[in-house]
C-alpha positions, 0 to 999 in steps of 0.5 A: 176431343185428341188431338191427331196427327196427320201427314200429308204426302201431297206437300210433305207437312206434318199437322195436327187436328182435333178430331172425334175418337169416331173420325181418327183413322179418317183422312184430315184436309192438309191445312196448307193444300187441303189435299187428305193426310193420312194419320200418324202413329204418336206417342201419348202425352197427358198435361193437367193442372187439375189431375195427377197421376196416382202415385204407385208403391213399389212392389215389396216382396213377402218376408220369409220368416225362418224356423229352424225346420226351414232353416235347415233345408237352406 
């Protein structure tokens, strides 16, 4: 399950839930003054020992081979 963040106005503390993808935009109970918080906008992270992001291969560009018909209109 993700982990969520929340703010509550109530108290003015930011927390974190972990919460069904169903249950994110719901409001989470303030874990200091159980009043509803409203969710946050975060940025994603990702943290494994297991997986790793697949290394990517730089994007090349097409060699031009040159004739002397092209040549010319250079």
């Amino acid at each position: 399950m993700p982990i969520y963040e929340y703010y509550c106005a109530n108290c003015n503390v930011e927390y974190e839930a972990i919460r069904p993808a169903s249950q994110a935009d719901a409001p989470a109970p303030c874990k200091s003054c159980s009043e509803p918080g409203q969710r946050q906008l975060s940025t994603f992270s990702f943290k494994s020992n297991t997986f790793s992001a697949p290394k990517l291969k730089p994007a090349t560009k097409p060699k031009r081979s040159y004739t002397a018909d092209n040549a010319e209109s250079l």
